[in-house]
N, C-alpha and C positions, 0 to 999 in steps of 0.2 A: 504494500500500500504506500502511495507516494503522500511520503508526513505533512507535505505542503497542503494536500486536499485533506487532511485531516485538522492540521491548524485554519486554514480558511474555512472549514465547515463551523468550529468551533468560535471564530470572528465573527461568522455570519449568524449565529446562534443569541452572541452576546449583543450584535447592533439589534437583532429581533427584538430581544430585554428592552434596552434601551430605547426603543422607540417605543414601548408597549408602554414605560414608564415615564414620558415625556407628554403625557395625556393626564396627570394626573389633576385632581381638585383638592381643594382643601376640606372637599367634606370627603375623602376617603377614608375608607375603614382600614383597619388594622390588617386584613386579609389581601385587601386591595393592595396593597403596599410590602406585604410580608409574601405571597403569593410569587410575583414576578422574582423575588431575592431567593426563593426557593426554586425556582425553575433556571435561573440565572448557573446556578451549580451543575447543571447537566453537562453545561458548554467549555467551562472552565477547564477540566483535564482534557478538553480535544485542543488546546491552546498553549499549558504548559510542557506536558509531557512533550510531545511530537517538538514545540521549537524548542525547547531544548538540547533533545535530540540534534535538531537540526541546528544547531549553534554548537554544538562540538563533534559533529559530522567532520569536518576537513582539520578538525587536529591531531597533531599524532598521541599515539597513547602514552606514552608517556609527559606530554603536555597537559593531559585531563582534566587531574587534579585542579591545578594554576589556574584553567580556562572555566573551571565550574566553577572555581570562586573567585574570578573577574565577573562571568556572567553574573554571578548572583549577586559581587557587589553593584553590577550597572541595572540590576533591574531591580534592585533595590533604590537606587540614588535615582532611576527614571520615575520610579511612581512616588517618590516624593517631592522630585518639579512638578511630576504630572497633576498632583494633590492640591500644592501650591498653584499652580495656575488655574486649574478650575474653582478652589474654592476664591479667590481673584476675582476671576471672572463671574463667579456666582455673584458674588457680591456688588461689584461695579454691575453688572446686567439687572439685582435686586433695585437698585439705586434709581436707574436709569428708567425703570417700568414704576416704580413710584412717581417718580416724578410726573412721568405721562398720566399715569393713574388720576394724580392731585388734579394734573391740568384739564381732565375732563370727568371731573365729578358733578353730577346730575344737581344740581339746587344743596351744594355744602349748608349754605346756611339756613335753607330750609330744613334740613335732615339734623341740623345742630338743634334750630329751634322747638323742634317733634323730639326730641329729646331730653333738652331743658324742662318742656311739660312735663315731660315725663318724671320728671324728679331729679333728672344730672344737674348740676351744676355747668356752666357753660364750658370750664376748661375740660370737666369729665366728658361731655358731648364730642368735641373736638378732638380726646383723646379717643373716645371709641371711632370715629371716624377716622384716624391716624391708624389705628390699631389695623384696622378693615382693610386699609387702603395697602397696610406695610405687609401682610400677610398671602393677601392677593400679588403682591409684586415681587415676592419670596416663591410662590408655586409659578409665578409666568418665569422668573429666573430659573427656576429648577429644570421645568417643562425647555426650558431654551438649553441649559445644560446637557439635559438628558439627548435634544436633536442631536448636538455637536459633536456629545459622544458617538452615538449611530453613525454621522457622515465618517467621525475619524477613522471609526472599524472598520467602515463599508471602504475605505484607502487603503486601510489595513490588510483589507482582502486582496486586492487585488497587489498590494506591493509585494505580499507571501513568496508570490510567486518568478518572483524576481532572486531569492534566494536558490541557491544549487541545489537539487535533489541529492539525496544520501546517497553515498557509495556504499555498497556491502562491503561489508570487511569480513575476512574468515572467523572463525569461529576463533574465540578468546584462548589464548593458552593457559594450563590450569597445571598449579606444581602437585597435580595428583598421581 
């Protein structure tokens, strides 16, 4: 089996997740949410095992060792840029959809004043309407994070295959 269609099946598994979970609202349940993070697990060993594999495919055996712990220090150090830059970008994309949010809220001070009747206090009014507005541009940042990831994988797929196919190698020697 060539590892590359196994790691891209496994890419293409994970942008599915990922876009399943870029739909989400903020009134989802616990299921809705925990659901996709359970199925997301299927995909995962079609991803590490096989590049793995295929990342110490063209070293010699006696380099292994050294190459499985460069690999693991770089993809280590890659998912904690990668960590960094989307929580970033979550953030800066929360900001940015607040703002839009603020700037097209239906009669603000209408929805303050139907509140203050209601018993708030004016800055309480304002605050529940902050609250509303910053939570909704928290799930459109998410919902927008989650696309990004999908397109990366869906590059991801296709770049796989731009890596060399495995060489078989003879069977391992054994001081049996």
């Amino acid at each position: 089996v060539d590892l590359r269609a196994l790691v891209a099946f496994g890419l293409l598994w994970l942008s599915m997740i990922a876009f399943w979970r870029s739909g989400f609202t903020t009134q989802a349940t616990f299921w809705q949410i925990a659901l996709p993070q359970l199925v997301l697990g299927v995909g995962i060993p079609f991803v590490f095992i096989p590049a793995t594999t295929l990342s110490l495919s063209s070293v010699p055996p006696e380099e292994t060792a050294a190459a499985a712990g460069l690999q693991n220090f770089l993809r280590t150090t890659a998912a904690a840029f990668a960590t960094s830059i989307m929580t970033t970008g979550w953030e800066n994309t929360a900001s940015v959809k607040r703002a839009e949010l603020a700037g097209a809220l239906n009669d603000p001070q209408g929805v303050q004043s139907t509140l203050v009747a209601q018993g708030f206090t004016p800055d309480q009014a304002l605050g529940q309407i902050d609250a509303i507005a910053q939570s909704q541009a928290v799930m459109l940042s998410t919902n927008q994070m989650f696309l990004t990831v999908t397109l990366v994988l869906l590059v991801a797929v296709i770049l796989i295959w731009v890596a060399p196919n495995v060489k078989q190698r003879g069977a391992p020697g054994g001081g049996h």
